[in-house]
C-alpha positions as CSV (number, residue, x, y, z in Angstrom):
1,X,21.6,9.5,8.3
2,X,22.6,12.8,10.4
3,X,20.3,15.8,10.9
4,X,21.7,17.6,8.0
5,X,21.2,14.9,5.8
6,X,17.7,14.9,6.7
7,X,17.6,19.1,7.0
8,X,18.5,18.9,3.5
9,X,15.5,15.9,2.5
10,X,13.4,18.5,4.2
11,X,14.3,21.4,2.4
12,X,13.9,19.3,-1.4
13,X,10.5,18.5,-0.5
14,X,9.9,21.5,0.6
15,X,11.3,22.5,-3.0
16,X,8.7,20.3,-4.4
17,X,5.9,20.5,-2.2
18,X,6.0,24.9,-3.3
19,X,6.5,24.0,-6.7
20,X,3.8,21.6,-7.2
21,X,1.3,24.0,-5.3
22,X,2.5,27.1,-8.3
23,X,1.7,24.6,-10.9
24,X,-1.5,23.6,-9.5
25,X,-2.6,27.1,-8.9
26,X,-2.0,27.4,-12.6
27,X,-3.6,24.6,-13.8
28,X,-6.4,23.4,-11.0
29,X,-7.7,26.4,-9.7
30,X,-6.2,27.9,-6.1
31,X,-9.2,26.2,-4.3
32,X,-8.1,22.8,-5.1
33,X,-4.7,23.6,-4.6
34,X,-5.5,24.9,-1.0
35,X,-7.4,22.0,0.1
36,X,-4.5,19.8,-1.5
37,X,-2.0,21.8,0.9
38,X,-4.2,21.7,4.0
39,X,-5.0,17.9,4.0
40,X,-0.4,17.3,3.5
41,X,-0.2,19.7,6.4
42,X,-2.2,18.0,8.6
43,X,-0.9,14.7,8.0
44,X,3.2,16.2,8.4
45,X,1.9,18.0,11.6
46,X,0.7,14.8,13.0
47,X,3.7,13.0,11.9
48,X,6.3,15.8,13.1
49,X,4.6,14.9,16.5
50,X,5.2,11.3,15.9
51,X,1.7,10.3,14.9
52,X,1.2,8.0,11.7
53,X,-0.1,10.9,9.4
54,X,-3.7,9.4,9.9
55,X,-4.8,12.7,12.0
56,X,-6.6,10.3,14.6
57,X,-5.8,12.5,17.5
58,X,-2.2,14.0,17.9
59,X,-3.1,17.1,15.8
60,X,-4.0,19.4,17.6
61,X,-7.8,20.4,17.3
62,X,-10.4,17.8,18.0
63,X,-12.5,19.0,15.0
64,X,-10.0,19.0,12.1
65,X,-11.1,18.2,8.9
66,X,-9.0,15.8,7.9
67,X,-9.2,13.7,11.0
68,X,-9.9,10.1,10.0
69,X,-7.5,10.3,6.9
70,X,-5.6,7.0,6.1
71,X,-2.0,7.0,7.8
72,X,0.2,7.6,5.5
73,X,3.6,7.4,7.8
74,X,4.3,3.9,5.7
75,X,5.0,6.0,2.7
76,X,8.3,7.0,5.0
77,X,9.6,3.9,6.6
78,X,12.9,5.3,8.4
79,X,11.7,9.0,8.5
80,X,12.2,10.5,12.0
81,X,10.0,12.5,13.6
82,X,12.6,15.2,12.8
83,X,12.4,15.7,8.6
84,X,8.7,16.0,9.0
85,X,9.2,18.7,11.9
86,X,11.9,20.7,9.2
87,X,9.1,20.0,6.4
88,X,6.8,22.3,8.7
89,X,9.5,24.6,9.6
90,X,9.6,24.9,5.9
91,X,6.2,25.4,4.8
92,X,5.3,27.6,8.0
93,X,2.8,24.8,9.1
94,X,1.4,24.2,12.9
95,X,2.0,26.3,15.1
96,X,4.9,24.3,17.1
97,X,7.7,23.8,14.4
């Protein structure tokens, strides 16, 4: 697929990642919602930088709280390193993309 195939996978679940987080403000309460948001961002980060989404060391911060997670890179088998990097450009997460 080319890079504006996957520029435009990015941006829909981007479209769905700030859609989901409106409905769960409304219905879960923002804290929830918050944590939700910071546990996907760390595991995109960590795959944007090629890890497996597991946060086991490639995100930057040795004392994140999600480190340890399960990987969850197998959910994306074929995903370059490149749609998760344009996820994070979308969302405004890290601080590289």
């Amino acid at each position: 697929m080319s890079s504006e195939l996957w520029k435009e996978a990015a941006n829909a679940r981007v479209a769905v990642f700030l859609k989901r987080a409106e409905l769960m403000d409304k219905t879960e309460g923002v804290d929830r919602c918050r944590s939700n948001e910071r546990a996907l961002e760390a595991q995109f980060v960590d795959m944007a930088a090629g890890g497996d989404g597991s946060i086991r060391g490639s995100y930057p911060g040795a004392e994140h709280p999600y480190m340890g997670r399960e990987a969850c890179r197998h959910y994306y088998p074929g995903y370059p390193d490149y749609y998760f990097k344009q996820v994070c450009r979308g969302m405004a997460w890290g601080d590289v993309w």
